[in-house]
VEXDREN-2710 file (C-alpha; in Angstrom, 1 decimal):
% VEXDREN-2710
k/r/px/py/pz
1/UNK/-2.8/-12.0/-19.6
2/UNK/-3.1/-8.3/-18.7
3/UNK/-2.1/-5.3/-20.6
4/UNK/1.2/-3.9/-19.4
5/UNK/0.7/-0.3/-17.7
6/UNK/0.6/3.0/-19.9
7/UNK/3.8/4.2/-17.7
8/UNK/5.7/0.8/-19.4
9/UNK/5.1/1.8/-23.0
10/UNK/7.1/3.5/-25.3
11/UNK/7.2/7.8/-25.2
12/UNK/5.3/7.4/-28.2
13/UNK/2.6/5.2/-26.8
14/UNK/2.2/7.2/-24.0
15/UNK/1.9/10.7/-25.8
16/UNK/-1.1/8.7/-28.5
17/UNK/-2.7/7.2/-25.4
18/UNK/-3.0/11.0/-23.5
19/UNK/-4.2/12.6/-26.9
20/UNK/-6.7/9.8/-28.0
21/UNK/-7.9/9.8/-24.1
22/UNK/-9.6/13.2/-24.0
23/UNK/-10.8/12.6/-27.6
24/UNK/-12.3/9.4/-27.4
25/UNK/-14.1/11.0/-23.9
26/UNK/-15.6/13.7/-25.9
27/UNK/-16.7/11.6/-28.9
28/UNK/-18.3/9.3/-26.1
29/UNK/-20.0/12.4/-23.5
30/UNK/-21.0/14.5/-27.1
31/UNK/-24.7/13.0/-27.2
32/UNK/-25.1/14.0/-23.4
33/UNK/-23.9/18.1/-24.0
34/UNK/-25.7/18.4/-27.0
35/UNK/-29.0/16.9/-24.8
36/UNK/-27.7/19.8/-22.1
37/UNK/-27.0/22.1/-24.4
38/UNK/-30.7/21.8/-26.1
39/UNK/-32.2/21.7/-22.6
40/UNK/-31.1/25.2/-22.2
41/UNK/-32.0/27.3/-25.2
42/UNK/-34.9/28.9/-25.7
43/UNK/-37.7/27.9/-27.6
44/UNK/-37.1/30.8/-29.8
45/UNK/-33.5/28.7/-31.2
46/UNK/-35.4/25.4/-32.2
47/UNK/-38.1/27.6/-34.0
48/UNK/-35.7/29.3/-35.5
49/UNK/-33.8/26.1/-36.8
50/UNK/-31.1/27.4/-34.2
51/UNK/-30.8/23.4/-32.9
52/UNK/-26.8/22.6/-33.1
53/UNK/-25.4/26.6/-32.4
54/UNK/-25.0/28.2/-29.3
55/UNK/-28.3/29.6/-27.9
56/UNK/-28.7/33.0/-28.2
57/UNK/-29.9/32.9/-24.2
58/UNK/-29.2/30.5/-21.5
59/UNK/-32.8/29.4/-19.9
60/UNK/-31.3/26.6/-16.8
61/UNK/-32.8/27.3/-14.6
62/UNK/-36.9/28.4/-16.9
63/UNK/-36.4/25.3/-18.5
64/UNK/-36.0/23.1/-15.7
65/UNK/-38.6/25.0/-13.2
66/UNK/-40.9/24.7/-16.2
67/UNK/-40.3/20.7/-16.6
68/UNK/-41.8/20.5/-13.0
69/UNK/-44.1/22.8/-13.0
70/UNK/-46.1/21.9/-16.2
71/UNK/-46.0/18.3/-16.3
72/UNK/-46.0/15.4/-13.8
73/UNK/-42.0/15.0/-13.7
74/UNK/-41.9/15.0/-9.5
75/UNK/-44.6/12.1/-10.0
76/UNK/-42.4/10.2/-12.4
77/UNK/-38.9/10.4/-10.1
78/UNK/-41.0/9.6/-7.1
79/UNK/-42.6/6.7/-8.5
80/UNK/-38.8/5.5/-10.4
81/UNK/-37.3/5.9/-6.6
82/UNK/-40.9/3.7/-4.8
83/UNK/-39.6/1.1/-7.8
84/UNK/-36.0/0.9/-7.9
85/UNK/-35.1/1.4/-3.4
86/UNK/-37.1/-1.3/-2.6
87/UNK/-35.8/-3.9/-5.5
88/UNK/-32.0/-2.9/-4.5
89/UNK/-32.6/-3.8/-0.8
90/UNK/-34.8/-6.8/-1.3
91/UNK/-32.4/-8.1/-4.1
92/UNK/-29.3/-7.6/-2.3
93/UNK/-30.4/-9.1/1.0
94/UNK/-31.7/-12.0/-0.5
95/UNK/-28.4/-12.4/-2.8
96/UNK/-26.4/-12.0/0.7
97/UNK/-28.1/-14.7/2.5
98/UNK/-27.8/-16.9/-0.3
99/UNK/-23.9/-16.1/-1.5
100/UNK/-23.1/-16.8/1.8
101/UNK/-24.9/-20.3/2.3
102/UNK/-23.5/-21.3/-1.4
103/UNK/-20.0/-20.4/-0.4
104/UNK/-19.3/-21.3/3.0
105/UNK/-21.7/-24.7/3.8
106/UNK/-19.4/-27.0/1.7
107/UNK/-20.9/-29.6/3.3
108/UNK/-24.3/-28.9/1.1
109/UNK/-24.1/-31.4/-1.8
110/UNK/-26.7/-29.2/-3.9
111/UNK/-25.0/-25.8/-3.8
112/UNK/-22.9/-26.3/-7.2
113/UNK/-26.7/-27.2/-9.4
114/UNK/-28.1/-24.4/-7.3
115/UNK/-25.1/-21.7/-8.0
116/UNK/-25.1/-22.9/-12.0
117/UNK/-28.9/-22.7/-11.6
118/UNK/-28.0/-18.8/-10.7
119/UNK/-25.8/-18.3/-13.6
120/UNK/-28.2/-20.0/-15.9
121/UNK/-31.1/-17.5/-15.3
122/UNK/-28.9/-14.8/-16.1
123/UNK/-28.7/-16.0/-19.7
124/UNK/-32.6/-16.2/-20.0
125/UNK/-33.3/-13.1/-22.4
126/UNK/-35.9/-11.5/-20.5
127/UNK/-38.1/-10.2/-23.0
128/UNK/-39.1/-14.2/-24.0
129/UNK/-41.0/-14.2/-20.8
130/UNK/-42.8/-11.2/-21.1
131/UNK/-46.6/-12.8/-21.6
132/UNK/-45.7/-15.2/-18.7
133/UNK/-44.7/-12.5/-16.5
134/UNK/-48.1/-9.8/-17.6
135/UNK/-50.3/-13.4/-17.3
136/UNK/-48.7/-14.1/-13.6
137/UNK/-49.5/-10.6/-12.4
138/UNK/-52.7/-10.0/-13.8
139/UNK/-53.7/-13.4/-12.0
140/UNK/-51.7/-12.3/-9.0
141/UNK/-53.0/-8.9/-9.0
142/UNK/-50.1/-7.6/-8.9
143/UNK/-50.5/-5.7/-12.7
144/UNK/-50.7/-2.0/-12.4
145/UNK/-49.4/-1.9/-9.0
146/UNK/-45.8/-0.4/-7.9
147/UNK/-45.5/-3.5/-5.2
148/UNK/-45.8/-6.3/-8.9
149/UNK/-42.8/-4.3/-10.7
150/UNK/-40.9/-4.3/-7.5
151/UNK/-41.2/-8.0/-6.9
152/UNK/-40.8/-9.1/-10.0
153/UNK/-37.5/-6.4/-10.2
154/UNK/-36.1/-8.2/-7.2
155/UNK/-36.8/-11.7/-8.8
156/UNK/-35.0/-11.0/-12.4
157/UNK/-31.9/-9.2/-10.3
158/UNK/-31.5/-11.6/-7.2
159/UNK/-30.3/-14.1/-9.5
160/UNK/-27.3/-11.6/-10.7
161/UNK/-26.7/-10.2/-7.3
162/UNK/-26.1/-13.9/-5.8
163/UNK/-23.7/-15.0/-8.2
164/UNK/-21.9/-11.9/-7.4
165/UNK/-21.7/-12.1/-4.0
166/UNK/-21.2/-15.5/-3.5
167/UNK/-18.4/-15.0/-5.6
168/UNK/-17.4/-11.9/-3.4
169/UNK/-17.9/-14.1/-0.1
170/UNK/-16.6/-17.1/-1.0
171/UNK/-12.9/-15.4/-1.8
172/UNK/-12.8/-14.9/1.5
173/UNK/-10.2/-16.5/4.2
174/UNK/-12.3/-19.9/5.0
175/UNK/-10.2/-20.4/8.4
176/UNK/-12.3/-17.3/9.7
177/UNK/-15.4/-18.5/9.1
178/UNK/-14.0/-22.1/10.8
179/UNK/-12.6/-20.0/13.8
180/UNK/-15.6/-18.5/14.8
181/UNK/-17.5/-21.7/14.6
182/UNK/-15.0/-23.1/17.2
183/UNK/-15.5/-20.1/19.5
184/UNK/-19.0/-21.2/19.5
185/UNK/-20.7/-18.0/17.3
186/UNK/-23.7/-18.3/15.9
187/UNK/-23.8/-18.6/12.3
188/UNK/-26.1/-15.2/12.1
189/UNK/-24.1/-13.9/14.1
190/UNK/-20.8/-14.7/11.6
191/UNK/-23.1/-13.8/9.1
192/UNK/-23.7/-10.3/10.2
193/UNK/-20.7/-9.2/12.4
194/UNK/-18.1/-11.2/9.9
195/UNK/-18.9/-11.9/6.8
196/UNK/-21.0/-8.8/5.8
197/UNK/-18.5/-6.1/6.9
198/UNK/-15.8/-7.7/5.3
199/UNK/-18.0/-7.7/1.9
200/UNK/-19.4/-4.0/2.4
201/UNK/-17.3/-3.1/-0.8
202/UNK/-19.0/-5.7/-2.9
203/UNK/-22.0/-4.4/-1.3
204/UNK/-22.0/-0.6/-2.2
205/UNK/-20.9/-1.7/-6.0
206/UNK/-23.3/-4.2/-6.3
207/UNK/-26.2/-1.8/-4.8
208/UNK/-24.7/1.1/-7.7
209/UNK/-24.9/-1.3/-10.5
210/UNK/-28.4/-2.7/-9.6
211/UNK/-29.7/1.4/-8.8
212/UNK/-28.5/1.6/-12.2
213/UNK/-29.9/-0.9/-13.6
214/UNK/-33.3/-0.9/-12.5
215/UNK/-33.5/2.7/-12.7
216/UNK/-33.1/2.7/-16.3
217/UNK/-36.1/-0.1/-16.8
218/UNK/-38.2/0.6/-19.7
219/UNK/-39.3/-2.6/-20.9
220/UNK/-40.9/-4.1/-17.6
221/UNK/-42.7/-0.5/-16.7
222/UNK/-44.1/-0.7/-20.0
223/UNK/-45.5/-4.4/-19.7
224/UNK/-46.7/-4.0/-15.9
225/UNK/-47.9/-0.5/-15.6
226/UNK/-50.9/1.0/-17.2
227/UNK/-51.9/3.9/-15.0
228/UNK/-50.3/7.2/-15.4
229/UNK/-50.6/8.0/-11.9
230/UNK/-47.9/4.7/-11.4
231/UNK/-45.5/5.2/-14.3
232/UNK/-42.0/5.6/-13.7
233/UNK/-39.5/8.3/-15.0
234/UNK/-38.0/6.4/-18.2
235/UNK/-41.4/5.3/-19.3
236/UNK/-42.7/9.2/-18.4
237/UNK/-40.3/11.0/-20.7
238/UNK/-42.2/9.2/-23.7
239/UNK/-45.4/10.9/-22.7
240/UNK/-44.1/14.0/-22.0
241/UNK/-43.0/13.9/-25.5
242/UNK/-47.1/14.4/-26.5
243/UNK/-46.8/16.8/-23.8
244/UNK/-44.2/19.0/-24.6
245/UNK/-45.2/19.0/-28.8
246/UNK/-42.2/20.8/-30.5
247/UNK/-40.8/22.2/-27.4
248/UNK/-37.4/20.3/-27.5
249/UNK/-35.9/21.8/-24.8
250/UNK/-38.3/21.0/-22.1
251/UNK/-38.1/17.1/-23.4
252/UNK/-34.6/17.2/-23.1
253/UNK/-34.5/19.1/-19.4
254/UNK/-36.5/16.0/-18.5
255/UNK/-34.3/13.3/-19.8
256/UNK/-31.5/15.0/-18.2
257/UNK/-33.8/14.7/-14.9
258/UNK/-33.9/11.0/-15.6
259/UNK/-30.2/10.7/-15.9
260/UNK/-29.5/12.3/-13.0
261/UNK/-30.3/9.9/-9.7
262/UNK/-27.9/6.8/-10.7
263/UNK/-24.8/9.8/-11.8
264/UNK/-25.4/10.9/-8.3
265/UNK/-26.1/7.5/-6.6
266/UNK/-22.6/6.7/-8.5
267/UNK/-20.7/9.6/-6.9
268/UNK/-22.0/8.9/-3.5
269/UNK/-20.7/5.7/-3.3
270/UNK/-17.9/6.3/-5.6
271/UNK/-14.7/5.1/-3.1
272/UNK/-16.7/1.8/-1.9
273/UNK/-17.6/1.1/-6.0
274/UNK/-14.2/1.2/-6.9
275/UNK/-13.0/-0.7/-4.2
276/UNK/-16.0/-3.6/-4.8
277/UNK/-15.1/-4.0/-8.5
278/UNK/-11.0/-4.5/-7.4
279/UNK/-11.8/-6.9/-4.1
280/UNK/-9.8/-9.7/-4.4
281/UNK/-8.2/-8.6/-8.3
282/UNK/-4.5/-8.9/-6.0
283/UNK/-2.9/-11.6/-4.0
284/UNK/-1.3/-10.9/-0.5
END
């Protein structure tokens, strides 16, 4: 069912796999250094048709101080990090409290529909419900506002994060939950001093993806946002595009800009991601 490990195969399989490895990885991280690459040339290069060589200077740290000083970049990451915080700890709380109720009260005759009705919204292709969704807010008056995007963030990804962790909580050992009960805990207090400590892995890698994913919204910050003043990063690069006319290495500086919270978000949390994605992948 799984693929046997690289130290298993052949000499000859294992001297292709460490020469396609590297090459397949640059192939894959080539669009990203020529973006770097451009943010760091001079304007003089692109003029001068110089796009693809090496730049006759090396402008870091102009191009980058020049991003934030002529345009509203800071205004952009700020607003991105008032959208995609809140949505990760709203989702994620929400998708605890209900993973846990779907997987430990057995007892509940309507947790099988209501986990299926979970999965089932996941298949919904979000961008069918676009007029419903501008409609709702602009009756809500919630459109143009930073607090509509994050509820409605929190309502498309709670639905993701719950079938994940109920997954997550319901692979854990049943008899502890029972155990507890018959020393007379609470079931908060299993809740929060058991079962969420014991699922802190599923936790960090579940709050990485969702960073992620919000993060790098375009679609919904384009339907629900309006106001300059309110727009996130992603959608903020396109204007700084009219912004930065013919000056390829500032647009660039600021996609990097973009790029750069969820890499770092990633890295932070890099032991407990890896260790969410492989909870329960062993027996014993």
């Amino acid at each position: 069912m799984f693929p046997a490990p690289i130290e298993k195969a052949p000499a000859s399989a294992q001297i292709a796999y460490k020469v396609a490895l590297p090459v397949a990885l640059f192939i894959w991280l080539l669009p990203l250094l020529a973006i770097f690459v451009t943010s760091i040339r001079p304007a003089a290069d692109i003029n001068a048709g110089n796009v693809f060589g090496w730049p006759s200077q090396f402008q870091l740290i102009e191009n980058y101080t020049t991003v934030f000083r002529t345009s509203d970049a800071a205004k952009y990451l700020w607003n991105s990090l008032r959208v995609t915080v809140p949505t990760v700890i709203i989702s994620i709380s929400l998708a605890c409290l209900a993973g846990y109720a779907l997987a430990i009260y057995r007892g509940f005759r309507w947790a099988l529909p209501l986990f299926f009705l979970f999965v089932a919204g996941n298949f919904v292709p979000f961008q069918i419900l676009m007029i419903p969704v501008r409609d709702l807010s602009v009756r809500t008056d919630l459109y143009d506002t930073i607090t509509g995007l994050v509820l409605f963030h929190a309502a498309f990804q709670t639905g993701f994060c719950t079938l994940f962790m109920r997954n997550f909580i319901k692979a854990l050992p049943y008899e502890l939950i029972e155990s507890a009960r018959i020393e007379g805990v609470g079931e908060f207090k299993i809740f929060w001093y058991l079962v969420l400590p014991l699922v802190r892995p599923a936790i960090a890698a579940l709050s990485v993806l969702i960073f992620t994913f919000v993060w790098n919204d375009f679609f919904w910050a384009t339907v629900l946002i309006q106001s300059d003043e309110l727009l996130p990063i992603t959608v903020g690069v396109r204007s700084l595009n009219g912004q930065f006319v013919n000056q390829w290495q500032l647009v660039s500086a600021a996609s990097l800009l973009a790029a750069l919270p969820p890499i770092f978000m990633f890295f932070a949390m890099q032991k407990h991601f890896i260790a969410g994605l492989t909870l329960g992948a062993t027996k014993g």
